[in-house]
Each structure stands twice: as structure tokens, then as C-alpha cells.
N, CA, C and O atoms as a GROMACS GRO file, in nm:
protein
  252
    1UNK      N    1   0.082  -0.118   0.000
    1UNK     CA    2   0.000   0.000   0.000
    1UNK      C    3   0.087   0.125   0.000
    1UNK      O    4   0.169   0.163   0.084
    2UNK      N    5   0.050   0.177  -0.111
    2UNK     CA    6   0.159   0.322  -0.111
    2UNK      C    7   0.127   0.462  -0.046
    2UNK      O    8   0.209   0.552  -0.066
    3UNK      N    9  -0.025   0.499   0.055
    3UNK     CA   10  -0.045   0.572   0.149
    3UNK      C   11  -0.192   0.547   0.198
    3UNK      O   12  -0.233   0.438   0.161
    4UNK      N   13  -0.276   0.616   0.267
    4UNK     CA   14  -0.359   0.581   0.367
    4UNK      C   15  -0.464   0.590   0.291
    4UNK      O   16  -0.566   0.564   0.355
    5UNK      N   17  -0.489   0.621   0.165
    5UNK     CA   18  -0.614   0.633   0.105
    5UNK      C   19  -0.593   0.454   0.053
    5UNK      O   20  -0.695   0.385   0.054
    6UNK      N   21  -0.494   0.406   0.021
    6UNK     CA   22  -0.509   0.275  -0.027
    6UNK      C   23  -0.557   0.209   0.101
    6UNK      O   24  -0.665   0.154   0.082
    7UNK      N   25  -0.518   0.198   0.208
    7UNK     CA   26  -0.596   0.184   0.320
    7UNK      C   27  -0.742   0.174   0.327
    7UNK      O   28  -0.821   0.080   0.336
    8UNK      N   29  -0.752   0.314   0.319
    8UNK     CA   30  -0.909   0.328   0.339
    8UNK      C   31  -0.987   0.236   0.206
    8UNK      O   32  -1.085   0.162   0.215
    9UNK      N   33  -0.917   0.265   0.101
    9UNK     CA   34  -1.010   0.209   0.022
    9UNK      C   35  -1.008   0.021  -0.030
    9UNK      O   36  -1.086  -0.035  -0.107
   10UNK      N   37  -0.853  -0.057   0.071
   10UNK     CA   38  -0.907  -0.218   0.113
   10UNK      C   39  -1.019  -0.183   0.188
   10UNK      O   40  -1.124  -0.176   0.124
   11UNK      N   41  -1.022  -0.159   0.314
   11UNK     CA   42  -1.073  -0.149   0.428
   11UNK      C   43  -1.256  -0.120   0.384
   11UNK      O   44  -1.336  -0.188   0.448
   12UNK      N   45  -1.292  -0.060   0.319
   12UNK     CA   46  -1.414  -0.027   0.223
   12UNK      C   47  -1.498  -0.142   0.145
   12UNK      O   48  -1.614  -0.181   0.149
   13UNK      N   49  -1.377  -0.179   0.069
   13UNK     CA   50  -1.375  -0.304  -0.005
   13UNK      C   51  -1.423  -0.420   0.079
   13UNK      O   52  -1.509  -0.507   0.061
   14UNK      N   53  -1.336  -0.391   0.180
   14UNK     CA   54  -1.387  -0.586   0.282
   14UNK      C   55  -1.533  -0.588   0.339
   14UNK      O   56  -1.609  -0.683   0.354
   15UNK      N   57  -1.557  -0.408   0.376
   15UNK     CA   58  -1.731  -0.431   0.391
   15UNK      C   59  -1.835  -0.414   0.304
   15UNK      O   60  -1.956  -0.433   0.321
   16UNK      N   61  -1.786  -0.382   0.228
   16UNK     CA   62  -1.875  -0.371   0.103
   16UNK      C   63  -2.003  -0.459   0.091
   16UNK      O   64  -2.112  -0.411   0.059
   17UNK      N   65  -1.979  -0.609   0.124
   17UNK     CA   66  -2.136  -0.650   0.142
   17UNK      C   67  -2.256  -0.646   0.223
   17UNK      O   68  -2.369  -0.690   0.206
   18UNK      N   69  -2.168  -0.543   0.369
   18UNK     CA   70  -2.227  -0.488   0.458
   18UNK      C   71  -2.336  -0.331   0.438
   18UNK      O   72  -2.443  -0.294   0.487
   19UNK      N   73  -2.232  -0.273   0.337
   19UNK     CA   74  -2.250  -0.164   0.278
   19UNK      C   75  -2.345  -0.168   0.156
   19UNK      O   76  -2.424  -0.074   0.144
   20UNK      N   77  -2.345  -0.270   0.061
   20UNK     CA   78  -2.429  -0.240  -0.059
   20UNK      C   79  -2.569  -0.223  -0.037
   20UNK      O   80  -2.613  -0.291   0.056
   21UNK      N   81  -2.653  -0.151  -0.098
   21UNK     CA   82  -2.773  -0.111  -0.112
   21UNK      C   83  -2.838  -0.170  -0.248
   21UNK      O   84  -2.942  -0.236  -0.250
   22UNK      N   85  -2.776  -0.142  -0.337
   22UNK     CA   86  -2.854  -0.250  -0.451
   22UNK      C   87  -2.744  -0.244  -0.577
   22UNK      O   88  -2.665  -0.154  -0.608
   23UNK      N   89  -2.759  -0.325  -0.615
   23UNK     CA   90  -2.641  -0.312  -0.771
   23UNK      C   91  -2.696  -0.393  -0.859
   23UNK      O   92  -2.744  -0.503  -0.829
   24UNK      N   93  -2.692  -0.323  -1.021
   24UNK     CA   94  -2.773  -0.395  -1.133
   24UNK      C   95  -2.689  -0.369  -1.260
   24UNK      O   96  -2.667  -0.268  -1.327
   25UNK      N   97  -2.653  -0.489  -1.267
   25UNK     CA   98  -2.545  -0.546  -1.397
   25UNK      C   99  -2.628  -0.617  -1.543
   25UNK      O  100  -2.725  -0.692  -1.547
   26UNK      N  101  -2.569  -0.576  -1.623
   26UNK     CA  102  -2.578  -0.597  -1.727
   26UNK      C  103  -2.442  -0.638  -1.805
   26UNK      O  104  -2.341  -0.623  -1.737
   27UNK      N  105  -2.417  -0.703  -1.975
   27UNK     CA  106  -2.253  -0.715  -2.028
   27UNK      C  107  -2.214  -0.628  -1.968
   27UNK      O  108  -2.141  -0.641  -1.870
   28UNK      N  109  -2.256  -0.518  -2.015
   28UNK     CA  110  -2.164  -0.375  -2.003
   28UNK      C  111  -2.184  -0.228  -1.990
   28UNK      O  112  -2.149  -0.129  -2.055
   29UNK      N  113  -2.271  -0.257  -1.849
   29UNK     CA  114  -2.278  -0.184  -1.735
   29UNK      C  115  -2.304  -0.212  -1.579
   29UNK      O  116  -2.356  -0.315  -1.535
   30UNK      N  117  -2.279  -0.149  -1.536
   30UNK     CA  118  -2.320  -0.188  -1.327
   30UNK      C  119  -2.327  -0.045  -1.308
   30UNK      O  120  -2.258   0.051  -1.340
   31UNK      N  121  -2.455  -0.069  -1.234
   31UNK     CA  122  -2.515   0.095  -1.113
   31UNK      C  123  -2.519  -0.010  -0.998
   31UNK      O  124  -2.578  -0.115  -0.978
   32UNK      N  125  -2.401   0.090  -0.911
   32UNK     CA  126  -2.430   0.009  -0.765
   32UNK      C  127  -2.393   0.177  -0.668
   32UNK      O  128  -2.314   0.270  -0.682
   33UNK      N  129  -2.503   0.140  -0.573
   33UNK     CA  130  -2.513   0.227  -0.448
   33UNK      C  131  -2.498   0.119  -0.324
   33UNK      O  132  -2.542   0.008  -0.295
   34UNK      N  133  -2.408   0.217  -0.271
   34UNK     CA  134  -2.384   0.169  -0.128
   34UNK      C  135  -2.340   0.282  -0.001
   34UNK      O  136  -2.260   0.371  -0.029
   35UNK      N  137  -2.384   0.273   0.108
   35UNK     CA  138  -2.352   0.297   0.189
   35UNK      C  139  -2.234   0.379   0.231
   35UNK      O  140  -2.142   0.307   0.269
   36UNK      N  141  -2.203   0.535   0.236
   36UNK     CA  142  -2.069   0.582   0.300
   36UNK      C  143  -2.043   0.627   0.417
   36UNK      O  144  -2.141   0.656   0.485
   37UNK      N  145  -1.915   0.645   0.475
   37UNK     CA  146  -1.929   0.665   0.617
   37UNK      C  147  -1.886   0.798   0.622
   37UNK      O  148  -1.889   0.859   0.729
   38UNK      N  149  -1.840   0.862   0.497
   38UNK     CA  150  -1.746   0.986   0.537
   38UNK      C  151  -1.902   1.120   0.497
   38UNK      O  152  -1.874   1.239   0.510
   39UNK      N  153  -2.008   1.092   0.464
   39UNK     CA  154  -2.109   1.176   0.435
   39UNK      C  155  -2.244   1.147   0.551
   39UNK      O  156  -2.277   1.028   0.556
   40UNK      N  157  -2.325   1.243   0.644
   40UNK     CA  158  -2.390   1.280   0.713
   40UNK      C  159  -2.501   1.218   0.664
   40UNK      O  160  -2.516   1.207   0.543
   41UNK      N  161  -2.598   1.167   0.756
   41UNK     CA  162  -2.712   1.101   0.727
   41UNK      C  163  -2.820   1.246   0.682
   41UNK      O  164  -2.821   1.341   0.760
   42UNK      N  165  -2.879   1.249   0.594
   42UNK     CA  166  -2.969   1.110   0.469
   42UNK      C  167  -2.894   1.139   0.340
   42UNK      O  168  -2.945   1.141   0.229
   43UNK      N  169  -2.735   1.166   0.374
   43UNK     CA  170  -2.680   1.179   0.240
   43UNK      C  171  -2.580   1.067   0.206
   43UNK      O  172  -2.523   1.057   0.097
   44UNK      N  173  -2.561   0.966   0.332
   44UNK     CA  174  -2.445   0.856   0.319
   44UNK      C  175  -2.498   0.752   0.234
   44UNK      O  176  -2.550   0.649   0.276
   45UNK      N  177  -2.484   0.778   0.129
   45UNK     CA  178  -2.501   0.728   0.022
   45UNK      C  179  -2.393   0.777  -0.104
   45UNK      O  180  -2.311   0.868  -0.100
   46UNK      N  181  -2.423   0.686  -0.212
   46UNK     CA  182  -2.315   0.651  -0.313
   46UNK      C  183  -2.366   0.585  -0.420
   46UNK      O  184  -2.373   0.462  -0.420
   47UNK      N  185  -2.420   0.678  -0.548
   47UNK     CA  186  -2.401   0.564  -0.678
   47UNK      C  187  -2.254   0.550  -0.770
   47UNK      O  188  -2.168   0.637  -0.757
   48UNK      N  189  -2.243   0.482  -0.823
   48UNK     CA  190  -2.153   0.490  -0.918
   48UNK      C  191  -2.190   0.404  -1.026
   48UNK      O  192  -2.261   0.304  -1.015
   49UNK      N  193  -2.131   0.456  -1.145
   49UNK     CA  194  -2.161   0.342  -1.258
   49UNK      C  195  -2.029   0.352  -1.325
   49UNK      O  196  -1.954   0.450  -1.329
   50UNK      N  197  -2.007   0.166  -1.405
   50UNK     CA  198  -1.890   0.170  -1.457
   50UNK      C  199  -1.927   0.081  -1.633
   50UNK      O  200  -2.005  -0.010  -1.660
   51UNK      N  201  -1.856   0.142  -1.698
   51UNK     CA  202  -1.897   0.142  -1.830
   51UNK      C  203  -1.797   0.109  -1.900
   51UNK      O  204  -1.705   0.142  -1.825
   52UNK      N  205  -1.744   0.060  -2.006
   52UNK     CA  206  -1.596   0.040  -2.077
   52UNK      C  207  -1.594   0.178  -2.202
   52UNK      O  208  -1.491   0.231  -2.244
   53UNK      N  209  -1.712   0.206  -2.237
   53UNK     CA  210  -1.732   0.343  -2.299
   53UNK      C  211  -1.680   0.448  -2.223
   53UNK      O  212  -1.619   0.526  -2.296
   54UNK      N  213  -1.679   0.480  -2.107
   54UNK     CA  214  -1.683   0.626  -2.011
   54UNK      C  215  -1.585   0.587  -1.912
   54UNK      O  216  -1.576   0.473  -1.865
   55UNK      N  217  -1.497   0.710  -1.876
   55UNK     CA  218  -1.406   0.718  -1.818
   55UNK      C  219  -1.265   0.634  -1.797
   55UNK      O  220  -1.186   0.630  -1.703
   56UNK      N  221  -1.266   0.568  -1.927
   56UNK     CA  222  -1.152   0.469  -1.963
   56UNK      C  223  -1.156   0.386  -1.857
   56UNK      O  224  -1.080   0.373  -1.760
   57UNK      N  225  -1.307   0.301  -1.907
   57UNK     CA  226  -1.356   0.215  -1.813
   57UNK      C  227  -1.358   0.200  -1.676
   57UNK      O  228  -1.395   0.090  -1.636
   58UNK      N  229  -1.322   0.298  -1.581
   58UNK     CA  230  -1.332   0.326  -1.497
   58UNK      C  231  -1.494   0.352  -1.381
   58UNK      O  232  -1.605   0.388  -1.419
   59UNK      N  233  -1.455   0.322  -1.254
   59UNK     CA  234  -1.582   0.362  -1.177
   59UNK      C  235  -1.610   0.549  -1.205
   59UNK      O  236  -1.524   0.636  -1.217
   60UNK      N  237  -1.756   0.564  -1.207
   60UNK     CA  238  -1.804   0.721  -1.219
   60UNK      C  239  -1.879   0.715  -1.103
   60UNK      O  240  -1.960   0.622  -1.088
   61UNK      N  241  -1.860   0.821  -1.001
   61UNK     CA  242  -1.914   0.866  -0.916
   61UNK      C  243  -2.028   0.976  -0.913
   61UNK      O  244  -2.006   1.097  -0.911
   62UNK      N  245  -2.139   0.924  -0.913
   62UNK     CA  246  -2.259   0.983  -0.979
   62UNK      C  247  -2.369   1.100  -0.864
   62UNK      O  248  -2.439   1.201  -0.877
   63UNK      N  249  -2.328   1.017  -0.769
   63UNK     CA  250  -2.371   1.099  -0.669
   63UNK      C  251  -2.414   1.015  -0.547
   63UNK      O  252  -2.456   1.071  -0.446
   0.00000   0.00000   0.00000
């Protein structure tokens, strides 16, 4: 791990099935919302969608 955000973001990863709220896949796309800890309730929340078209296939943080 090369500093504390790689940290945070295993550490995210391992609860993630604690955290997910719903996720819907298709070939080639996924919308998944889940759960954040660093945003104030009724906003700790998180979509993202990942696409091989958009953002050089990368996760998009949607809101």
C-alpha cells in the first residue's frame, strides 16, 4: 500500500457487502449504491456506474 487512502479504500472493499444497497449489472454496465461513512445522514449514500465506454472504463461517481 503506497499511502492511507489505499488503506481506506481495502478497508471499504472488505465491507462492502455490509455496505451495498442494490447493484444492477448488465454485459456492459453496473449501477451500484452503497452505503458511505465519510457523508452525514440522509446523504451517506453513493451511486456509481462503470462502463468500458466512459471514463476509460473506470468507476463514475454519480452521486
Amino acid at each position: 500500500m503506497d499511502n492511507l487512502f489505499d488503506l481506506l479504500r481495502e478497508q471499504n472493499w472488505a465491507d462492502y457487502e455490509k455496505r451495498k444497497v442494490e447493484r444492477y449489472e448488465t454485459d456492459s454496465l453496473i449501477v451500484d449504491t452503497c452505503e458511505v461513512y465519510d457523508q452525514p445522514s440522509p446523504y451517506n449514500f453513493e451511486t456509481a456506474i462503470l462502463h468500458r465506454r466512459y471514463n476509460n472504463g473506470e468507476w463514475i461517481i454519480v452521486g
